[in-house]
N, C-alpha and C positions, 0 to 999 in steps of 0.2 A: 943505315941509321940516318937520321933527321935533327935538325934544329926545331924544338917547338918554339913557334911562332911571338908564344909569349916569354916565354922563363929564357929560353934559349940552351937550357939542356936539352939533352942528347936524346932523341925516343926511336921506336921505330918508325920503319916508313910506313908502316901498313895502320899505324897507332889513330884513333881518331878523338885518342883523348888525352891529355900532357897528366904524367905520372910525377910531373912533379909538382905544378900549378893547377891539375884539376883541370885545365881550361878544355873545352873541344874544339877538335881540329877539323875544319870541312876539308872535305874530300874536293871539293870542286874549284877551291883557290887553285890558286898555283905555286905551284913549287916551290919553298925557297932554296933558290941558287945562296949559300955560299958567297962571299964577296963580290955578289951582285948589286946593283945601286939601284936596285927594285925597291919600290916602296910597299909594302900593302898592309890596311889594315882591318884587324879581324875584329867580328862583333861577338859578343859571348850569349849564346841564343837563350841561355838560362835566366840573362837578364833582359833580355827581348821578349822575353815569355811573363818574366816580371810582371815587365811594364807594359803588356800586354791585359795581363791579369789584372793589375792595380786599375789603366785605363776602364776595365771593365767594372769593377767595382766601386769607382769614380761615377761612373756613369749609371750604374745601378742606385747608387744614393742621391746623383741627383732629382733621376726620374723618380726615386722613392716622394724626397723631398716636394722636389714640384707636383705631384698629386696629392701628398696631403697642405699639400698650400692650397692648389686649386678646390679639394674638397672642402676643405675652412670656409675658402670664398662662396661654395655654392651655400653650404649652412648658412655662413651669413646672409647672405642673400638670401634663403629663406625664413629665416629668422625676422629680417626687416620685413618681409611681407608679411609673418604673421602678426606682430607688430603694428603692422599698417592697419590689419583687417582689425586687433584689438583696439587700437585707438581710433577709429573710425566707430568701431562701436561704443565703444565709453562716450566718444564726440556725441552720437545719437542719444543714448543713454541722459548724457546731459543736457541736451537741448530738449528731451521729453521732461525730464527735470524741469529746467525752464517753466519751461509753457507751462506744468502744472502748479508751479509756484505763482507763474502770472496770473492763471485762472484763479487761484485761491486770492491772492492778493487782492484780483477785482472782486471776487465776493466779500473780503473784508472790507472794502471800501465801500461796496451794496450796503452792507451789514451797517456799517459806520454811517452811514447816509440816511438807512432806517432810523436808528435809533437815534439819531440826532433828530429826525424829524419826528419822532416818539418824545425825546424830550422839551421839545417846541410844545407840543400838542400836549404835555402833562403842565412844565409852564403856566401856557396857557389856561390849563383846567383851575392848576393852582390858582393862577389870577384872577378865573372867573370864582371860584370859592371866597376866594378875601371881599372880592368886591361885593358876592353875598351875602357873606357877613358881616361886611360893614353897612350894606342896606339894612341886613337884618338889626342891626343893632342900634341904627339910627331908629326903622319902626321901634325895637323895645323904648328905647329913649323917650320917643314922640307918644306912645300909649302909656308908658311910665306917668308922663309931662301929663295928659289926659285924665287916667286917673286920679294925678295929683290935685288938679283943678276940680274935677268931681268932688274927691273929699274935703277941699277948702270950701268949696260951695257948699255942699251939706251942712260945713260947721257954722257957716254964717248964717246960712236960714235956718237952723236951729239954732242960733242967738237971737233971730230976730222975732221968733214964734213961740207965745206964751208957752210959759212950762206944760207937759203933760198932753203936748201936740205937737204934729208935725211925723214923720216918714218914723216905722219901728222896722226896726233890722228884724230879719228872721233868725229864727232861735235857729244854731248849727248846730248839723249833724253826722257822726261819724262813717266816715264809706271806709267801700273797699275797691283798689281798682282790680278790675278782671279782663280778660282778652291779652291776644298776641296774633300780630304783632302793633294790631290797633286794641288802645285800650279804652275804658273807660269808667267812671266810677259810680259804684253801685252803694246802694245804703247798707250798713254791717249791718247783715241780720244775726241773729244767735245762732242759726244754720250755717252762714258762711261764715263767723268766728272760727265755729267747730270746726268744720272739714278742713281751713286753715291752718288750722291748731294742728292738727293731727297731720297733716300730708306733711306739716315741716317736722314730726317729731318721727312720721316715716324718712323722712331725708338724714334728720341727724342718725337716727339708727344705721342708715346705711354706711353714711360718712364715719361713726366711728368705728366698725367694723371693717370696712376696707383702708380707713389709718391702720389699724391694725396688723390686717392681711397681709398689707406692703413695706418695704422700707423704710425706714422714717423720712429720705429725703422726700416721699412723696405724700407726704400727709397733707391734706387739705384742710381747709374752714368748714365750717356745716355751710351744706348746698342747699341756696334759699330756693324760693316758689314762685312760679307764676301760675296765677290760680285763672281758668279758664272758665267758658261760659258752661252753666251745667249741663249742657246738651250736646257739649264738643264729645268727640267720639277718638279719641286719640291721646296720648299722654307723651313725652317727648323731651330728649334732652337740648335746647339749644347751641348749646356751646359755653352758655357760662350759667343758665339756670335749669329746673325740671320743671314744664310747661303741663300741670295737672287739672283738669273738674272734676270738681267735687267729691264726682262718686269714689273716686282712686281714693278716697278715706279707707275702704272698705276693703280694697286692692293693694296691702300693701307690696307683695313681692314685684308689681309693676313698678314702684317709688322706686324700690331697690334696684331693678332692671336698669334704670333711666339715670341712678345715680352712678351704678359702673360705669356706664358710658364714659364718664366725667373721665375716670381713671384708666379707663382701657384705650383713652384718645391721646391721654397724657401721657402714659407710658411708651406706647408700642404703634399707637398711631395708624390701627387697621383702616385702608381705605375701604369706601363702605359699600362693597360691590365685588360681583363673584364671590368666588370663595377666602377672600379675605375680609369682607362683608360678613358673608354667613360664620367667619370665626370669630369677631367682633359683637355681632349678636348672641353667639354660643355664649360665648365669655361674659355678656350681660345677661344670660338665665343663667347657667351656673355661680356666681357670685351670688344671682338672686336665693338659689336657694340653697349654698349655702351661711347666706345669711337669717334667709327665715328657718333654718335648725338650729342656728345660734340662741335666736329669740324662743322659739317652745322647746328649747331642750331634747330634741330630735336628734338621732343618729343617723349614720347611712341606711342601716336596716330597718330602723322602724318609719326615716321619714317615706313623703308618697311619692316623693320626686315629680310633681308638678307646679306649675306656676300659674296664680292666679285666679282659685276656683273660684265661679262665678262671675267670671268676667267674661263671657259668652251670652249668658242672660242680660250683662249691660250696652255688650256691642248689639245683643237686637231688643232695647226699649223696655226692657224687664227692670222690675226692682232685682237687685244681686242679693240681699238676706236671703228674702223666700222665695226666690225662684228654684225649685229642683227639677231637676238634677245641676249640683252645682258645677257646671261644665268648666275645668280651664282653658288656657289660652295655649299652654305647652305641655306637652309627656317627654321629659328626660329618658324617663325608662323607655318608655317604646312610644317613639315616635311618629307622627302619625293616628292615633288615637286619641287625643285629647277630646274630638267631639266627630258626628258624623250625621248628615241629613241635614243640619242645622237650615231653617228656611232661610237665612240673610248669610252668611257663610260658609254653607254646602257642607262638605267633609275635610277633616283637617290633611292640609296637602305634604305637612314635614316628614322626611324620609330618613330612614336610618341606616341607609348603605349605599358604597361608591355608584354600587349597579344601577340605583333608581338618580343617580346625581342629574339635577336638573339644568339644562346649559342654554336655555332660552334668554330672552332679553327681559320677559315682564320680572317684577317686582327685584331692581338692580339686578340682575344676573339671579336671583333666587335669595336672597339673603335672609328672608326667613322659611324660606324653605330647605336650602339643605345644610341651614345650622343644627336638625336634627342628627347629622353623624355624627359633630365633635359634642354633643349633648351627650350621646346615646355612651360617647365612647368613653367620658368623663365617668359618666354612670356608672360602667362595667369597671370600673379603676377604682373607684369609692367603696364599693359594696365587698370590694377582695382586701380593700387595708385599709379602707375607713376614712370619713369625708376630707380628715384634718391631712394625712400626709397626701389624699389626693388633692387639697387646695394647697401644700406647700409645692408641689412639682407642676401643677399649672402657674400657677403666679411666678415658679421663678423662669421655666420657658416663656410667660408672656414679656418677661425681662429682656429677652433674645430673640424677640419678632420686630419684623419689618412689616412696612406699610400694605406690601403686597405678596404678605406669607400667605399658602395657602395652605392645603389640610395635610400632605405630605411633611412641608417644611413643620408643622407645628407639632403633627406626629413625633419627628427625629428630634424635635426642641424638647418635648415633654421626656422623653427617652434620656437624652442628654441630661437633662436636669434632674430624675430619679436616680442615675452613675452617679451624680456629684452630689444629692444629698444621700442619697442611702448607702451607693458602692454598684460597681458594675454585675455580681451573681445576687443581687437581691431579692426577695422577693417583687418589690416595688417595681424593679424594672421588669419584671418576666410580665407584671399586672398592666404596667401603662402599653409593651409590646402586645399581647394580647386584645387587648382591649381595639387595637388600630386595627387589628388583625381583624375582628371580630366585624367592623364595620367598612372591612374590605379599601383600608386607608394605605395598608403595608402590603396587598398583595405583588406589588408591582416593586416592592422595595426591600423586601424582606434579605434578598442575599446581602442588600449592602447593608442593613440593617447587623445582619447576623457577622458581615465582614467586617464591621466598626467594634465586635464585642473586645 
């Protein structure tokens, strides 16, 4: 038996472990002698092993530790460099900013520079205008002052000159002026009376009928005349009058053409060229005639759908009564046939489908040439529901034109505007889509056409 080392009970010798403290006993110590004055002391390997272990797992969570610190840092680290790369390119971003701010800048300043030297140079105009017109008005003054002396002189040598002599006025007499834009005045014969008389009673015709047509905000005054030389070969709206000779007595749906204009400029404002040109034109034959079925009591089907017969025999030097055949100027119906051979105007060149659309430069882009499609195409719209609901769904689409609609957009306006006076499955509309169809205005549009139903 043995002293264990720790507890100091009793164990065996051969024992490598204390049965009473659990502790283990190395074999390789030495012995304890019994009231020996030995010292020794023993280590408990279970807690050597411990702290063994724990150093080990000390050290496992440092290294944990220290690699995700060092990985943090490398993130960060690239983090900052992407960073770098981002704001170096924003830096560029904005310096291209910059500059195209600078560049704009100096062009407002171009700009500013212009137009201040535009306003010098109108200034200027203005100045030279007043001082025009203050010469001018000094001469009225000074011929005024001339005249006046004339007529005090005459009165005095007619006081001084027995009665029943001396200077006799000439007997005055009534003109008329004619030309444009130089005028001059001519003596009223009972010939120019007349065709005066009547070219303005074609204008009021026109004017009250197209007050009519349209909304009240657009009602006008009767459209006065300028009465031309009787040999002018041309009839024409200016801008604020209808520029006619004589013979337009005789023509009135040309009055009527020339007086749309008035109202087709007012409203909707077609530039007059291309195909916003030739709708603008369209819209001054169609107004025309139906105006002149207003005046003979004509319908769609019984009128002839032309414009102007006899006004073929006046553009080449014929009297227009008795000249026959009385050729017109336009065929709504079919385009293109109003006249053909003619020695001073050949064969009539208006067309009535997309296919023949003419895209040259003469006569503005074609404008009275292929105003025969929206003519032809109004036609085919009148004849299916009758002249009256086809003039309410043109005038209220010419409500919703811009200066440079062309035949598509007028199409989809006329369309539009049958939906909202009649209803989207009406006949009206199946009549205005057809009709575009017909003169190949909707071939190209049809799906959206039919995708808007």
């Amino acid at each position: 038996m043995k002293p264990c080392p720790f507890c100091k009970e009793d164990i065996h010798d051969e024992a490598v472990k204390c049965k009473h403290c659990f502790s283990t006993i190395d074999p390789k110590l030495p012995k304890f002698e019994p009231g020996s004055r030995q010292v020794v002391y023993f280590v408990d390997q279970d807690l050597v092993r411990f702290v063994k272990a724990a150093v080990g797992v000390v050290s496992l969570v440092v290294a944990i530790v220290a690699f995700g610190f060092g990985f943090n840092l490398w993130l960060g680290a690239s983090s900052v460099e992407t960073m770098k790369d981002k704001v170096a390119k924003h830096v560029e971003r904005v310096e291209a900013h910059a500059t195209t701010l600078q560049s704009k800048a100096e062009s407002i300043a171009l700009l500013e520079t212009k137009a201040a030297k535009a306003e010098r140079r109108v200034k200027d105009a203005i100045t030279s205008v007043e001082l025009l017109e203050i010469e001018m008005r000094r001469k009225f003054v000074d011929e005024a002052r001339v005249r006046a002396l004339i007529a005090e002189s005459e009165t005095r040598l007619r006081a001084m000159l027995p009665a029943g002599t001396g200077p006799v006025d000439p007997p005055e007499t009534e003109s008329i002026e004619i030309g444009y834009p130089t005028k001059r005045k001519v003596p009223a014969t009972a010939e120019l009376k007349s065709a005066l008389a009547q070219l303005r009673s074609h204008a009021a015709t026109a004017t009250k009928y197209l007050n009519a047509f349209f909304p009240k905000k657009y009602t006008q005054p009767d459209t006065e005349i300028i009465l031309l030389e009787n040999d002018y070969k041309n009839t024409f709206w200016n801008g604020e009058k209808v520029a006619a000779p004589p013979p337009m007595r005789h023509l009135p749906e040309i009055v009527y053409h020339e007086v749309s204009h008035r109202y087709i400029g007012l409203i909707a404002g077609l530039e007059l060229r291309g195909q916003s040109g030739a709708l603008s034109e369209s819209y001054a034959d169609i107004f025309a005639e139906l105006i002149d079925q207003e005046v003979t009591g004509k319908s769609a089907a019984t009128a002839d759908w032309i414009i102007a017969p006899g006004a073929i025999a006046w553009l080449a030097g014929s009297d227009i009564l008795t000249t026959e055949p009385r050729l017109p100027l336009t065929s709504l119906k079919a385009p293109g046939t109003a006249y053909s051979g003619d020695p001073v105007l050949g064969d009539d060149k208006q067309i009535g489908h997309m296919r023949d659309l003419y895209r040259g430069p003469a006569n503005l882009g074609g404008v009275h040439i292929n105003k025969g499609i929206p003519n032809r195409a109004f036609y085919e719209v009148a004849v299916q529901i009758g002249s009256t609901d086809a003039r309410r769904i043109w005038v209220t689409a010419l409500l919703t034109l811009l200066p440079k609609s062309d035949f598509k957009e007028a199409g989809n306006a006329t369309v539009a505007a049958a939906r909202e006076l009649f209803g989207d499955a009406s006949r009206q509309v199946k009549a205005v889509r057809r009709a575009w169809q017909t003169v190949g205005v909707f071939d190209e549009v049809a799906a959206e056409i039919t995708a808007g139903q």
